[in-house]
LOLOVEX-307013 format. One line per field, with one value per residue (C-alpha): residue number from 0; x, y, z; residue in one letter. Coordinates in nm, 3 decimals, m for minus. Example, Ala and Ser with C-alpha at 12.3 -4.5 7.8 and 13.67 -1.06 7.14 Angstrom:
residues 2
num <- 0 | 1
X <- 1.230 | 1.367
Y <- m0.450 | m0.106
Z <- 0.780 | 0.714
residuo <- A | S
This chain:
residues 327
num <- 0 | 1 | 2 | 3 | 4 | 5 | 6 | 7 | 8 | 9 | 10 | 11 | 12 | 13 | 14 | 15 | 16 | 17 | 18 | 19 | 20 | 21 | 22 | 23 | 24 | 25 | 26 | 27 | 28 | 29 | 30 | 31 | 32 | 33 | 34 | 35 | 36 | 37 | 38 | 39 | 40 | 41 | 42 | 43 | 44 | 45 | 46 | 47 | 48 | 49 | 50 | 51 | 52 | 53 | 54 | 55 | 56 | 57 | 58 | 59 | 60 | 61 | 62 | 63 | 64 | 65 | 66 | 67 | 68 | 69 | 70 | 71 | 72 | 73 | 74 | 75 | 76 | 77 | 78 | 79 | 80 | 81 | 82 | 83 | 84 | 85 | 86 | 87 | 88 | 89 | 90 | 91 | 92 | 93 | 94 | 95 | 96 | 97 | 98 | 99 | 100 | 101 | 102 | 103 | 104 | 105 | 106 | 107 | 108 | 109 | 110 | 111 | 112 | 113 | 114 | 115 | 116 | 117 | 118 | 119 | 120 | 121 | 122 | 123 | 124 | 125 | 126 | 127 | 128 | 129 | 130 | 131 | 132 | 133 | 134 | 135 | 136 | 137 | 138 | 139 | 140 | 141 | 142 | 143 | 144 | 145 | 146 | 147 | 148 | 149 | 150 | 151 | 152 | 153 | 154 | 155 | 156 | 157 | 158 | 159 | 160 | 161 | 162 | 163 | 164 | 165 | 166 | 167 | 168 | 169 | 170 | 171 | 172 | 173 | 174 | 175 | 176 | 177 | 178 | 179 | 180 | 181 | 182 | 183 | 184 | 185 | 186 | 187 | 188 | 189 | 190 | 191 | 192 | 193 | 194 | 195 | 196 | 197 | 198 | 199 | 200 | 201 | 202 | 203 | 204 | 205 | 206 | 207 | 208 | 209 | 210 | 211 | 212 | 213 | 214 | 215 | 216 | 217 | 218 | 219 | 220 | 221 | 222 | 223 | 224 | 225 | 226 | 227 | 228 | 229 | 230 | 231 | 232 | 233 | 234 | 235 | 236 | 237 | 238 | 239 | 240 | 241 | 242 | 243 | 244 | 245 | 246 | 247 | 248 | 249 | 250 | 251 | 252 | 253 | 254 | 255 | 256 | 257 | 258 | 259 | 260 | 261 | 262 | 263 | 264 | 265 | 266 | 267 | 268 | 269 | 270 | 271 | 272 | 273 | 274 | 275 | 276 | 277 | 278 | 279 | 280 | 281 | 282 | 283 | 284 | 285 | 286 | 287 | 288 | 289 | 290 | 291 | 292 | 293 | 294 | 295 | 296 | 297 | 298 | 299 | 300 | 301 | 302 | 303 | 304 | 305 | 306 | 307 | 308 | 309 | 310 | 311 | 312 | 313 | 314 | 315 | 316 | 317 | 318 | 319 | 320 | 321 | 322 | 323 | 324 | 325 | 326
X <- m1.882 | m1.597 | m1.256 | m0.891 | m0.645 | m0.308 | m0.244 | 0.158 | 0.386 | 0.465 | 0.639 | 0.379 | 0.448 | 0.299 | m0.046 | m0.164 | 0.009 | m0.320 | m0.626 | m0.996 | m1.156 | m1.510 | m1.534 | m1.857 | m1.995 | m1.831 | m2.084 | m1.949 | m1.789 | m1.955 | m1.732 | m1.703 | m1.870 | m1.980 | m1.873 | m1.937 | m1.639 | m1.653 | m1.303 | m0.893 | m0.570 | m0.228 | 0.014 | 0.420 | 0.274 | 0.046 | 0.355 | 0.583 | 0.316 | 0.206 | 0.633 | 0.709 | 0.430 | 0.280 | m0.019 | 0.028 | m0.227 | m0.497 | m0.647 | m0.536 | m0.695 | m0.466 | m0.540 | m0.521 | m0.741 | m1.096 | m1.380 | m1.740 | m2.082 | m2.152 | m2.406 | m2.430 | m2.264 | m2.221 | m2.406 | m2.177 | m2.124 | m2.180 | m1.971 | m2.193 | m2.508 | m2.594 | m2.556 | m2.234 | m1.933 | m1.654 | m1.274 | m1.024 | m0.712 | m0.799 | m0.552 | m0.246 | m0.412 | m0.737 | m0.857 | m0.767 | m1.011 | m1.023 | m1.330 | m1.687 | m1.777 | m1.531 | m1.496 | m1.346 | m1.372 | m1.562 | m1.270 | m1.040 | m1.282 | m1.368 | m1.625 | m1.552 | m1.493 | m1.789 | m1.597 | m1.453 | m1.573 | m1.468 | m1.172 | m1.001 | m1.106 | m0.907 | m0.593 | m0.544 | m0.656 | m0.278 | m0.072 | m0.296 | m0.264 | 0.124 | 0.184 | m0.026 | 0.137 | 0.469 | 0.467 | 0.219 | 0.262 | 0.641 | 0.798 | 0.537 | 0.518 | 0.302 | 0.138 | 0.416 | 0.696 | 0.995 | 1.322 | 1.331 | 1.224 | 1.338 | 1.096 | 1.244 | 1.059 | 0.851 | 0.661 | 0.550 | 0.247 | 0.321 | 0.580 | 0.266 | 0.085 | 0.325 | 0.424 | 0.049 | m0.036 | 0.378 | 0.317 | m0.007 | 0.020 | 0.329 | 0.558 | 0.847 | 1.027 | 0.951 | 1.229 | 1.127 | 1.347 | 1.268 | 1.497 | 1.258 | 1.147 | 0.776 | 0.778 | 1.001 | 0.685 | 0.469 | 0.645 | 0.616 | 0.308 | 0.169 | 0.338 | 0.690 | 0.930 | 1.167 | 1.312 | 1.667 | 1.787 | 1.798 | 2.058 | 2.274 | 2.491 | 2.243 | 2.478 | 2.611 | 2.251 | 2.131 | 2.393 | 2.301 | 2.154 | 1.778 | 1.601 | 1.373 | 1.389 | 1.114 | 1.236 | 1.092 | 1.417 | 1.702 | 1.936 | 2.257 | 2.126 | 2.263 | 2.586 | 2.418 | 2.176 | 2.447 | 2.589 | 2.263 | 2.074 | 2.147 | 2.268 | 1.917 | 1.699 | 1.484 | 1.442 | 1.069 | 1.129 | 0.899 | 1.126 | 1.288 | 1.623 | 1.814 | 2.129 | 2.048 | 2.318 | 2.233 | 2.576 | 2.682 | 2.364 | 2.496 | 2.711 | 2.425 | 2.199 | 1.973 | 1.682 | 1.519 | 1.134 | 0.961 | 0.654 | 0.375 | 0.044 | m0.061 | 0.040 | m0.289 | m0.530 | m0.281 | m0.142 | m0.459 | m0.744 | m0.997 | m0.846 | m1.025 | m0.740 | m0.710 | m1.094 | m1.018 | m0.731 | m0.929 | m1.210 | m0.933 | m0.817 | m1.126 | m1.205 | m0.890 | m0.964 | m1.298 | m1.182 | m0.971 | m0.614 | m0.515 | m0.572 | m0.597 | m0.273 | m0.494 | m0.233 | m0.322 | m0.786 | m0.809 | m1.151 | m1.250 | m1.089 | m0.980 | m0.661 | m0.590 | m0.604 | m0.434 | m0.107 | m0.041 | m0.084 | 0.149 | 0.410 | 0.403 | 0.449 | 0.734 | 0.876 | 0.944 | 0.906 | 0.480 | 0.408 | 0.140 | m0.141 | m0.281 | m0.649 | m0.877 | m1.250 | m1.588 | m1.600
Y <- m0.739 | m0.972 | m0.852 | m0.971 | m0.802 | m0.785 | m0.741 | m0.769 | m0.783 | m1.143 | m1.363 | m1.454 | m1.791 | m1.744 | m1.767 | m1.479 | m1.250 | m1.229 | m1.305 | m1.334 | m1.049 | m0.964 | m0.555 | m0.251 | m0.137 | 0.183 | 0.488 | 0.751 | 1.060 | 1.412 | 1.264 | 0.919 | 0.610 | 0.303 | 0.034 | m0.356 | m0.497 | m0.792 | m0.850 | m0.681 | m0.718 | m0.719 | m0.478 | m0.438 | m0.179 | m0.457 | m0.624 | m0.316 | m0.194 | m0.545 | m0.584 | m0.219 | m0.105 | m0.290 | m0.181 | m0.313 | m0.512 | m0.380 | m0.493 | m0.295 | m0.398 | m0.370 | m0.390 | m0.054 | m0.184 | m0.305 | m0.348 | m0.284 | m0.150 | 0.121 | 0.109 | 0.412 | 0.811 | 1.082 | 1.375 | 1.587 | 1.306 | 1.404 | 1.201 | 0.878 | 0.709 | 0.378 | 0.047 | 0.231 | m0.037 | 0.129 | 0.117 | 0.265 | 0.252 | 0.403 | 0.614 | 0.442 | 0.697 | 0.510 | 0.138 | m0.114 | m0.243 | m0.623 | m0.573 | m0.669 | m0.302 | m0.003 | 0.376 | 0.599 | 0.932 | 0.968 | 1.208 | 0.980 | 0.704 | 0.616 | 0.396 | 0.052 | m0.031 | m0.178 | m0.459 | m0.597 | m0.827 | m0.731 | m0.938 | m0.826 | m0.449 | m0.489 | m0.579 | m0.219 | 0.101 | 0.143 | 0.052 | 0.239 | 0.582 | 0.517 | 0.481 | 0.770 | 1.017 | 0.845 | 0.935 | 1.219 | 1.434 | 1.352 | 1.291 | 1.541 | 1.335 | 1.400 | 1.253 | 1.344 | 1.238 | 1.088 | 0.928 | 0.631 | 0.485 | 0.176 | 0.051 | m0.164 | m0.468 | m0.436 | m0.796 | m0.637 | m0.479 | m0.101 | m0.175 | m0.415 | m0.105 | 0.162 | m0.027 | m0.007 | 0.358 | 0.481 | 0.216 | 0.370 | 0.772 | 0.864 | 0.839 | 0.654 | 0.357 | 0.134 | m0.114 | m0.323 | m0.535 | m0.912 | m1.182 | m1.512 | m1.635 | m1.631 | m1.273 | m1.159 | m1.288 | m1.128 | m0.775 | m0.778 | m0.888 | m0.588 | m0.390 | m0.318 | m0.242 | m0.463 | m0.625 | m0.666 | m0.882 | m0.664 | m0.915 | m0.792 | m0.535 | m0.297 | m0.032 | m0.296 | m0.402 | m0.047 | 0.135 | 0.462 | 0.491 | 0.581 | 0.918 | 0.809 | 0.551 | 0.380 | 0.218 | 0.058 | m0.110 | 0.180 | 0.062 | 0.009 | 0.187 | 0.501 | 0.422 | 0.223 | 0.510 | 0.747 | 0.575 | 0.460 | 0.792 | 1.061 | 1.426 | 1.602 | 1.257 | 1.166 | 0.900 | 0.842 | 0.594 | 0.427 | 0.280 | 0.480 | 0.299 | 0.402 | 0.614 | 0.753 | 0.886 | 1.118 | 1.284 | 1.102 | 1.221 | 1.564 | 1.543 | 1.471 | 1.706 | 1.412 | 1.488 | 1.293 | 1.224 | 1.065 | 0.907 | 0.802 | 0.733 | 0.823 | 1.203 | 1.327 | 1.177 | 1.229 | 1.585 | 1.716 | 1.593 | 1.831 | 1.718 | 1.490 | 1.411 | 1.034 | 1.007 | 1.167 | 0.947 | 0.652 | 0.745 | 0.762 | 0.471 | 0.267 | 0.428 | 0.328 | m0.025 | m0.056 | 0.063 | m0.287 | 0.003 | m0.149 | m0.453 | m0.597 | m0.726 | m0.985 | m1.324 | m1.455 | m1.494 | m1.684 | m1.701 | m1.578 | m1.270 | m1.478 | m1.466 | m1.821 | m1.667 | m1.346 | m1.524 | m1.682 | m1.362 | m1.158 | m1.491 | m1.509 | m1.095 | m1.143 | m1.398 | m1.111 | m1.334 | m1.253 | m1.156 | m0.922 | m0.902 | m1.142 | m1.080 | m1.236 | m1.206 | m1.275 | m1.336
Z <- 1.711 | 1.600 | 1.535 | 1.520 | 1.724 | 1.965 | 2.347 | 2.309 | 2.072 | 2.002 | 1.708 | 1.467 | 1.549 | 1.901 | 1.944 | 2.149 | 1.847 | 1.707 | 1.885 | 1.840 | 1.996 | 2.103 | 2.060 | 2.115 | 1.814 | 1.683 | 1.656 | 1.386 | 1.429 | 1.229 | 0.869 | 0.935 | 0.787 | 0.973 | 0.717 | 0.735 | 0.638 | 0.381 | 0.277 | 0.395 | 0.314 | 0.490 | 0.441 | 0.559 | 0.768 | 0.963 | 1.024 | 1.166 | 1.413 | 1.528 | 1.606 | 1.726 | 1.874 | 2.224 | 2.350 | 2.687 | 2.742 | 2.578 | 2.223 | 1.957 | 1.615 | 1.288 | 0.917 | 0.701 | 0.353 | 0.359 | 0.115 | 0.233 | 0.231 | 0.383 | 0.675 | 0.896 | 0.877 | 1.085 | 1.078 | 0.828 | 0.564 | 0.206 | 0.001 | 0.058 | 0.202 | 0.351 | 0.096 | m0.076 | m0.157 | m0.063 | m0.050 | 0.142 | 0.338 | 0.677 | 0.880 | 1.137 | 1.406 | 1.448 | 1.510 | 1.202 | 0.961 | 1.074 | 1.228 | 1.111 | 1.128 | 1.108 | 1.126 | 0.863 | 0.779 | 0.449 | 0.267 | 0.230 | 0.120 | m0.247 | m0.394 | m0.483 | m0.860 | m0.984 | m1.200 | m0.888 | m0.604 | m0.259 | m0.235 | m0.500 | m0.433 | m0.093 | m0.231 | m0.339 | m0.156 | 0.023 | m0.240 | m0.486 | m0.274 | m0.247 | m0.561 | m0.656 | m0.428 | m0.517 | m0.877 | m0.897 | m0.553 | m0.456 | m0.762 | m0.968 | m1.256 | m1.542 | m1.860 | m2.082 | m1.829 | m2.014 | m1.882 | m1.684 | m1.393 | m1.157 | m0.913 | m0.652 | m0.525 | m0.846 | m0.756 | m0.396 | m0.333 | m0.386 | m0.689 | m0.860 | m0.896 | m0.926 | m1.251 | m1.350 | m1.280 | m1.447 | m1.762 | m1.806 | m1.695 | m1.830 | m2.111 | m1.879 | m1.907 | m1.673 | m1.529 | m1.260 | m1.053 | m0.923 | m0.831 | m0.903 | m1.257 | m1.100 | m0.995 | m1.324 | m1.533 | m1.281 | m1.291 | m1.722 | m1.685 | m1.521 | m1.835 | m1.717 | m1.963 | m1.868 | m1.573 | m1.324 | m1.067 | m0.755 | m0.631 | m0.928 | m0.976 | m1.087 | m1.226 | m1.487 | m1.565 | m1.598 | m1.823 | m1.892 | m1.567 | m1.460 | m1.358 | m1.130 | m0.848 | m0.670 | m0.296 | m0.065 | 0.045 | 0.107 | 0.353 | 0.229 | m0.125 | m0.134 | m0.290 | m0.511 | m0.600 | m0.639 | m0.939 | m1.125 | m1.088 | m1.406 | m1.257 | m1.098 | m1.075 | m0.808 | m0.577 | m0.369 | m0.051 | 0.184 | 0.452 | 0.738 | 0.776 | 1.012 | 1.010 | 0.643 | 0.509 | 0.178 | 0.148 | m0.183 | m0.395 | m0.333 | m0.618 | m0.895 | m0.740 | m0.683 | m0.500 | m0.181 | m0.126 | 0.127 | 0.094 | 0.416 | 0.259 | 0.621 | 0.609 | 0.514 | 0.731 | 0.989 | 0.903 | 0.674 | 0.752 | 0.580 | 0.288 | m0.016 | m0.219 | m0.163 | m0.182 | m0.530 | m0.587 | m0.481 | m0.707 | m1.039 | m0.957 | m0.982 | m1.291 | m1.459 | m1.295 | m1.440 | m1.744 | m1.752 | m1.754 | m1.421 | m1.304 | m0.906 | m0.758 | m0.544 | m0.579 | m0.232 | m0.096 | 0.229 | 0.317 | 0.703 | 0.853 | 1.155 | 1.410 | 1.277 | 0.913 | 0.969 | 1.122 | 0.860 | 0.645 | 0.892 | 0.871 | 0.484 | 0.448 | 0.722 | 0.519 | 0.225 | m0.086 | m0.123 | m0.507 | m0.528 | m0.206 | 0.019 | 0.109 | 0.352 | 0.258 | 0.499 | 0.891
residuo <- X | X | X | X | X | X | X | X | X | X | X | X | X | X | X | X | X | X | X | X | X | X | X | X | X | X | X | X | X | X | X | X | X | X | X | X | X | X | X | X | X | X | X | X | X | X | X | X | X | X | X | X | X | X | X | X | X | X | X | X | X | X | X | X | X | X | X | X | X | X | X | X | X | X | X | X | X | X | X | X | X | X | X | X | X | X | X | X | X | X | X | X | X | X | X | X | X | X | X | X | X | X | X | X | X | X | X | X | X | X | X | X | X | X | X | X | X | X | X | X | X | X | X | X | X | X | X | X | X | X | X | X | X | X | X | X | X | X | X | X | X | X | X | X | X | X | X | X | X | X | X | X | X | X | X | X | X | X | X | X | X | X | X | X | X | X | X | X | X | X | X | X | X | X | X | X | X | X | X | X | X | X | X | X | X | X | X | X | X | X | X | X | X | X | X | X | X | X | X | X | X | X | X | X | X | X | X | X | X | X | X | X | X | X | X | X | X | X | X | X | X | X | X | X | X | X | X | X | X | X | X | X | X | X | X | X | X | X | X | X | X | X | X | X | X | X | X | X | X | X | X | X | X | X | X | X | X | X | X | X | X | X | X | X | X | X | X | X | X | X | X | X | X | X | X | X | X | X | X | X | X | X | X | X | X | X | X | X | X | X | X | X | X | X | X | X | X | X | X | X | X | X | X | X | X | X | X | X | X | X | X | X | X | X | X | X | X | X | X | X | X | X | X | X | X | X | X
């Protein structure tokens, strides 16, 4: 079968970064699905392994969001059948989803929402599930949440939807931060409150301060953070800067959460929370409550294409998710 993969860690502007790759056929495990892929996106996380991670030599497939129909299970499989459309985000621990057919374990798989075509499906299974856990298992947010929170990078792919679900799911305010008029519009479009330059001084632009903070981006934040964040707030990161320092939260009792979409298929993988996650979301997006943050379809899930994903994600000024549909 056809695939797109790496032999070494390259620049994306080198050729051999991502290659073309003829691969076997993937039989399924007792709880996995055999899924024909019709449509991925690319995530920061693509980007990170393809740079820090060399298999030496051999092909190592990437891409953790697909969109597909279900064509063969395993022998223990419950949750769904052959000709399912399905969406999920995989786990970092097994080969990537750009690849005409794929293996993932059924329990952290949810069907596709029915209002959307595959592309747009794709753009949201990671994101989705990080924002979930984000606001609902780290931060334990509920329905009737108050205060306010500020979600960093609120134009990126995780901050797109965490807006949605925290507009939507909880009494919050929602402040979003952006730098470009484009991505402003784009942040209040999907229903933030309002929105701040994140090249600002954000404790002038935020007086009062927040409760809540959303980062993706910490380094050199915790100062910042420290002023902005009210007495026993919260913050929920996604990076792993180095040389974290936490010391000057201490003071405002402000609590630290980290977030890995990958911890449960990694850490608990009996578990069927994100195919229960996975199977809210859709409802809310077929309900028309959140919509797809799909900005970017190339058509053919191709080395050629997938470069120039990986380039314009390195580049850090994307608004919302690329998505490459069809081999």
């Amino acid at each position: 079968m056809r695939a797109v993969g790496y032999r070494a860690s390259l620049p994306i502007t080198d050729p051999s970064s991502l290659l073309d790759l003829e691969v076997p056929v993937p039989a399924p495990g007792d709880h996995d699905l055999q899924v024909r892929v019709h449509a991925v996106s690319v995530n920061p996380v693509d980007v990170k392994v393809r740079a820090g991670s060399d298999p030496g030599g051999e092909p190592r497939i990437l891409g953790f969001d697909a969109a597909g129909v279900v064509e063969n299970v395993g022998a223990s499989v419950t949750l769904f059948q052959p000709g399912d459309e399905v969406w999920y985000a995989g786990s970092i621990a097994r080969p990537g989803t750009n690849s005409e057919l794929h293996l993932v374990d059924e329990r952290i798989v949810g069907r596709k929402p029915q209002s959307l075509d595959f592309a747009a499906a794709a753009a949201l299974p990671l994101t989705a599930l990080t924002a979930w856990e984000s606001l609902f298992d780290r931060l334990r947010l509920t329905s009737s949440s108050r205060g306010r929170l500020l979600v960093l990078g609120a134009a990126g792919g995780v901050g797109a939807i965490l807006v949605q679900l925290a507009r939507q799911l909880t009494d919050l305010e929602v402040i979003g931060t952006a730098s470009r008029p484009e991505s402003t519009q784009y942040v209040l479009d999907r229903g933030a409150h309002s929105v701040v330059d994140h090249h600002g001084d954000l404790p002038a632009q935020l007086p009062g301060g927040v409760d809540y903070v959303f980062s993706p981006h910490s380094a050199g934040m915790i100062d910042t953070f420290a002023q902005i964040i009210r007495p026993y707030g919260a913050v929920v990161a996604i990076d792993e800067p180095q040389g974290l320092e936490l010391t000057p939260l201490k003071s405002k009792s402000i609590a630290w959460h980290w977030e890995l979409m990958f911890t449960r298929p990694l850490h608990d993988p009996g578990s069927t929370a994100q195919h229960e996650i996975l199977t809210q979301v859709a409802a809310l997006v077929d309900k028309g409550t959140v919509q797809s943050t799909l900005t970017t379809r190339i058509n053919g899930i191709n080395a050629v294409n997938l470069r120039a994903a990986h380039a314009a994600q390195e580049a850090g000024t994307a608004v919302g998710k690329t998505v490459l549909a069809g081999f």
